[in-house]
N, C-alpha and C positions, 0 to 999 in steps of 0.2 A: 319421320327420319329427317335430319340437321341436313342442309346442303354440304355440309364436310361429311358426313356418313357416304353420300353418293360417290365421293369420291373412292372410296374402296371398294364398289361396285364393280364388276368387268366393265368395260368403256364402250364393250360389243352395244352393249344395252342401256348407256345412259345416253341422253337426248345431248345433241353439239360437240359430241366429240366424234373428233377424227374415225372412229373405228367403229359408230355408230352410221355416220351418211355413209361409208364403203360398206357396212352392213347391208344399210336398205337400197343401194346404189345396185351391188350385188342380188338383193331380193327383185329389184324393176328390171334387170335384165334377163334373170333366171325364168322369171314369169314370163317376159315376152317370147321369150324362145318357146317355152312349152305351149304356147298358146298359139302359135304359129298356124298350126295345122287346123285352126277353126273352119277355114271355110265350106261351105256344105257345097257337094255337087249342082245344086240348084239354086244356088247364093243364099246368102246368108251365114248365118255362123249356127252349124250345128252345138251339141252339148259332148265338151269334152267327157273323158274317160279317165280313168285312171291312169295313164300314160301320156295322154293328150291327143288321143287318136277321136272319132266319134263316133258317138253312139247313139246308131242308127234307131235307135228305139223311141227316143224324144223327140224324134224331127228336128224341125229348125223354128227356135223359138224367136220372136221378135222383141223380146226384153234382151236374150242373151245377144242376140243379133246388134241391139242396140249399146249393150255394156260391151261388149268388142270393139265396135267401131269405135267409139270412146277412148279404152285404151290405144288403141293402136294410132287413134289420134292424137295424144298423147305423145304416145311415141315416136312419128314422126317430127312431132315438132322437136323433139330430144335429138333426133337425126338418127335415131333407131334405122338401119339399110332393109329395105323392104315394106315398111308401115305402113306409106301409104297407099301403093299397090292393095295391101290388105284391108286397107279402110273402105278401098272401093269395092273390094267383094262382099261386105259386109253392105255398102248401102245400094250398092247393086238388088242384094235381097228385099231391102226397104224400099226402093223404087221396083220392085219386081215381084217376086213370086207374095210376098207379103201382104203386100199390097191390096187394099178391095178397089179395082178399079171402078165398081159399078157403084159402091155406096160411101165410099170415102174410104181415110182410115185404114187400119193396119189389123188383120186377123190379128190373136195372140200368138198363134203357130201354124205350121204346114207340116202333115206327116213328110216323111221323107222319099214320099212320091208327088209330095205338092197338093196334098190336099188338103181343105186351110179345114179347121178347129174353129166352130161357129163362134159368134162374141166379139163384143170391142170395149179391151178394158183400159180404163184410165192407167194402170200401174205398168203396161208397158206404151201406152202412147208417151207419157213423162219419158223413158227411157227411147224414144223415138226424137223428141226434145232434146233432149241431154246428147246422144247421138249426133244430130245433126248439127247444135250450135258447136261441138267439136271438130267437127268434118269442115266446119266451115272457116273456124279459126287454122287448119292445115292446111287450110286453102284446098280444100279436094272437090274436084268436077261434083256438078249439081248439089251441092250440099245448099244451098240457097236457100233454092229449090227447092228441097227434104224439110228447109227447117219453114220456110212459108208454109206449103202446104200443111207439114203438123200442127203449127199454129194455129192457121185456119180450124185445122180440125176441132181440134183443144179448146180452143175460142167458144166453139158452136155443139159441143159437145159435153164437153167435161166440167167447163170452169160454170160454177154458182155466182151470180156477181152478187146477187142478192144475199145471200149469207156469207160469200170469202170464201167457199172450201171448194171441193172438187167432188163430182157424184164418182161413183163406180167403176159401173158396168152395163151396158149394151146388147141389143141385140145386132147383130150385124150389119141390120138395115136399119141402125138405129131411130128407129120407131116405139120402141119399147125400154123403158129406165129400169132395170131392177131396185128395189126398195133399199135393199143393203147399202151402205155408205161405210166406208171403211181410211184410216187413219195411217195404214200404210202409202196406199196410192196416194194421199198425201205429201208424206216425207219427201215422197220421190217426186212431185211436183214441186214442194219447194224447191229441192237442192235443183231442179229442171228450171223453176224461175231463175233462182241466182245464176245457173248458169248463160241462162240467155242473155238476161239484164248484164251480164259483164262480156258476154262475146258481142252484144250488136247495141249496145247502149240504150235499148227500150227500158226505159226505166219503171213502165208499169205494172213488169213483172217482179219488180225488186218488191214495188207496194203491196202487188197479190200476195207474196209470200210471205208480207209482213202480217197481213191479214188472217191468213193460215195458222202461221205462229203465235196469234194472239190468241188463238181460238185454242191451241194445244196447251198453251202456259196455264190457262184459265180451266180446262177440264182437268189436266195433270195437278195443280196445285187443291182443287175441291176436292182430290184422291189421292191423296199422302204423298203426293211427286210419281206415283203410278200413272201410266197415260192408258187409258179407255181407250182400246184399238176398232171395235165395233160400235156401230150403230143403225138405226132406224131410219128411213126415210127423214125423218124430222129431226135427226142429228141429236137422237136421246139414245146414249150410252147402254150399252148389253152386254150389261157384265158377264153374262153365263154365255153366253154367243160361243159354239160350238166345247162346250161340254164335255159331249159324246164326241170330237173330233179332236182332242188336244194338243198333238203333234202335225195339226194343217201345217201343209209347206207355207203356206201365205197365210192362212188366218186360224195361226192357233189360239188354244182359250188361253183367258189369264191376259197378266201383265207379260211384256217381252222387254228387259233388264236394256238387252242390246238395240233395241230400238230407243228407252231414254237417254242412252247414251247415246247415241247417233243424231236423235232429233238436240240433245247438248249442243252436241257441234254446228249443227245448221242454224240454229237458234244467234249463237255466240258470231258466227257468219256473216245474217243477215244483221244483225246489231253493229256489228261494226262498221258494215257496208255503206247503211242507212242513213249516216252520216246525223245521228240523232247529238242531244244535247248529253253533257258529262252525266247527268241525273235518270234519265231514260237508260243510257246506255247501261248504267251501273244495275238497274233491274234488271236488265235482259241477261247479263250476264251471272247476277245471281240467281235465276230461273234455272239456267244453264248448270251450275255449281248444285244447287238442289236436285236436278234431273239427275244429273251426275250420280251425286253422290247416293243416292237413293237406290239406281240400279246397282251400282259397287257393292253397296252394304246388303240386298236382296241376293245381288247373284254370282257375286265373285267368290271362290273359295268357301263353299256354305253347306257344303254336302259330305265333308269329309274327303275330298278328291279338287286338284289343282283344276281350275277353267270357271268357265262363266254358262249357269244353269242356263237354258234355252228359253223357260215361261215359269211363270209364279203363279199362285195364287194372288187375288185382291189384299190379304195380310203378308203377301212376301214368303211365303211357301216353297220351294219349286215341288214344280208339279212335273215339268218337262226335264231332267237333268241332262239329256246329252247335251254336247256342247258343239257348236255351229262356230267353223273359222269366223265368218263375218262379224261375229260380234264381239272377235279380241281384237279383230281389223279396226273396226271402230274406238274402239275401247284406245287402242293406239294413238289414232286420229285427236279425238276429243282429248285425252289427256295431255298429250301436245298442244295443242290447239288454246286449250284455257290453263296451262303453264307459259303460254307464250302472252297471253294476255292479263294473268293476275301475278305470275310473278312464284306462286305458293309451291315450294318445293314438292309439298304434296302431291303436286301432277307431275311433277318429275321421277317420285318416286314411284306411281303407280305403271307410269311408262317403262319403269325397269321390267315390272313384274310384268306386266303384258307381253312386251315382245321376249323376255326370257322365258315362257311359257311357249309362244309361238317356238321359236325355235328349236327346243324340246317338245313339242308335240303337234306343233299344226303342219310345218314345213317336211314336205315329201324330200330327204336330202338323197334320195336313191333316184325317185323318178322325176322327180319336177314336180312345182306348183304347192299348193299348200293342200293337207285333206280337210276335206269339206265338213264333214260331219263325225266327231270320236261320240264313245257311250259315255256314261259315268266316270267308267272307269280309265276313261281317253285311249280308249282300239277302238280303230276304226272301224264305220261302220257306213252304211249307205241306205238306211229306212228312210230318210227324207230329202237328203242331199244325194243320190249317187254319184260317186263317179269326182270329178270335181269340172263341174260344168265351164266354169269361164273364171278370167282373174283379176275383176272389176274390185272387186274390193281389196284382194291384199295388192296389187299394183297400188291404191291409191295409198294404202296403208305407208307404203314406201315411199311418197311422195309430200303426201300431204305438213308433216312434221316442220319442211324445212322449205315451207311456201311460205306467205301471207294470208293469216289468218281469216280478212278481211274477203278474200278472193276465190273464186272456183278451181278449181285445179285446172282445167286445161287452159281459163286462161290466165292465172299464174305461171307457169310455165312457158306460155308464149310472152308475155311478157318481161320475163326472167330477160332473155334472150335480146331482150329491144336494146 
């Protein structure tokens, strides 16, 4: 589509018009409100509900714990009234009941009597990360504090310096590695590096995660622009890795469309960041355009029904068809994100279809927040998402667009402001 076609588009949903940032202006505050009511009896942030009330059945997770604080950090920096009251109830949790005093580190959960869910997994220390170098740019009590100690942890824990990637999973007293190594806690350790490296200027998290990404560009390209989410102790690809388990909330089989397109944008991120040469940069960026384009053409609109399938097969199949908000949040992000840096109306256009998709099916406009999980046929449903846990992703969805590509959200935003 010509950049003159977009102009007869509604303007709700084209990228830089007036009625597009009162759009996502409108979605960042919507979302905060609903999200309000996070905090759990025992700190932290339980798992919202369908209304935004909690439910008591997840406990208090310390990912979701950590993607709260985050927003809310966020949002106080925005001057959001109440945020950062709210931030300190969320790291209240992460200095508190979450917490393993005795072996380090962060359980992944505590039922909602405080009883922690054995294990220390890298996917949410990253969001403990992410967390805290937020809490720390709001300037919030002990966030320091929260973001040294994870480090340490992370340091001595998680990070491979010998290979650049990041292990797992734990046993509590992390004495024992499980074999699995997985490509998600990844992603979320990059976007966890870039985020430090631009809140407290250690720069040698910007180089881990360029390390990372090199490691992703290099298995996604020997796989058609498919990224290999599993692997082996020895960081050899498994393709069949959970088969019989398809629809895992965290490790389902198959390609996941919305992860290349996410790992797109963090990609595109750290390339710019990295302050490389015109020639470098122009790789990293058509890695990105590849990834891109690849889930697009796999998972968008491919089923005979509007949204983005959830997993593919290795040939671009879906095998998974409901459709997960988060991965038109992204889809949002990234196609901004490399419209804003190639220029290609292409991303412009595809940003129409994204968020006009969202607000026709993902945005809850009765109750709040976006639903988390529709079927095929986009009704909603809750077999892997219930409820709509927290609002990490479509808050940043609304944000992200109209940052600096180069930069982490929360500290673009604090720096907007300087």
């Amino acid at each position: 589509m010509h950049a003159s076609a977009l102009k007869h588009i509604n303007p709700k949903y084209r990228l830089g018009t007036e009625a597009n940032r009162v759009f996502m202006a409108s979605q960042s505050y919507d979302l905060l409100r609903f999200g309000e009511g996070f905090p759990a009896p025992i700190g932290g942030s339980g798992w919202l509900d369908d209304e935004g009330g909690l439910d008591p059945s997840q406990g208090v997770q310390t990912w979701i714990t950590g993607r709260m604080a985050h927003v809310y950090s966020i949002a106080a920096l925005l001057g959001y009234r109440g945020a950062g009251e709210l931030v300190d109830k969320a790291l209240n949790g992460l200095r508190g009941v979450l917490h393993d005093d005795d072996h380090g580190g962060w359980y992944p959960q505590v039922t909602s009597e405080g009883v922690p869910v054995e294990g220390k997994i890298c996917y949410t220390h990253a969001f403990v990360l992410i967390a805290s170098s937020s809490a720390l740019l709001a300037g919030r009590p002990h966030a320091r504090e929260l973001l040294d100690d994870a480090l340490d942890v992370f340091n001595a824990h998680f990070w491979d310096d010998e290979i650049g990637l990041a292990v797992d999973t734990w046993d509590s007293a992390f004495s024992q590695l499980d074999p699995y190594r997985g490509l998600n806690a990844n992603m979320h350790t990059t976007e966890a590096f870039l985020a430090v490296a631009d809140a407290t200027g250690q720069e040698l998290y910007r180089r881990r995660a360029g390390r990372i990404v090199d490691h992703v560009i290099a298995w996604a390209e020997g796989n058609q622009w498919r990224i290999p989410e599993h692997f082996s102790a020895d960081w050899e690809p498994m393709l069949e890795y959970n088969a019989d388990k398809k629809a895992d909330q965290f490790k389902p089989y198959g390609a996941t469309p919305g992860h290349g397109i996410e790992w797109a944008r963090l990609i595109t991120q750290w390339a710019l960041s990295a302050q490389l040469d015109a020639h470098r940069l122009a790789g990293y960026v058509d890695a990105a355009e590849h990834l891109f384009a690849r889930a697009v053409a796999d998972g968008w609109n491919v089923d005979g029904q509007p949204g983005m399938v959830y997993t593919t097969d290795w040939n671009g199949t879906p095998v998974v068809r409901d459709r997960m908000h988060w991965t038109v949040a992204e889809a949002m992000n990234t196609s901004a994100v490399l419209f804003a840096v190639t220029h290609d109306d292409e991303y412009a256009r595809r940003y129409v279809e994204f968020c006009e998709y969202t607000d026709e099916y993902l945005i809850d406009h009765d109750k709040g927040s976006w639903f988390h999980q529709l079927d095929h046929d986009n009704h909603v449903i809750g077999t892997v998402w219930p409820g709509k846990s927290d609002v990490y992703h479509a808050f940043q969805s609304a944000l992200i667009a109209y940052n600096p590509p180069d930069t982490s959200i929360a500290t673009a935003v604090r720096n907007a402001d300087r």
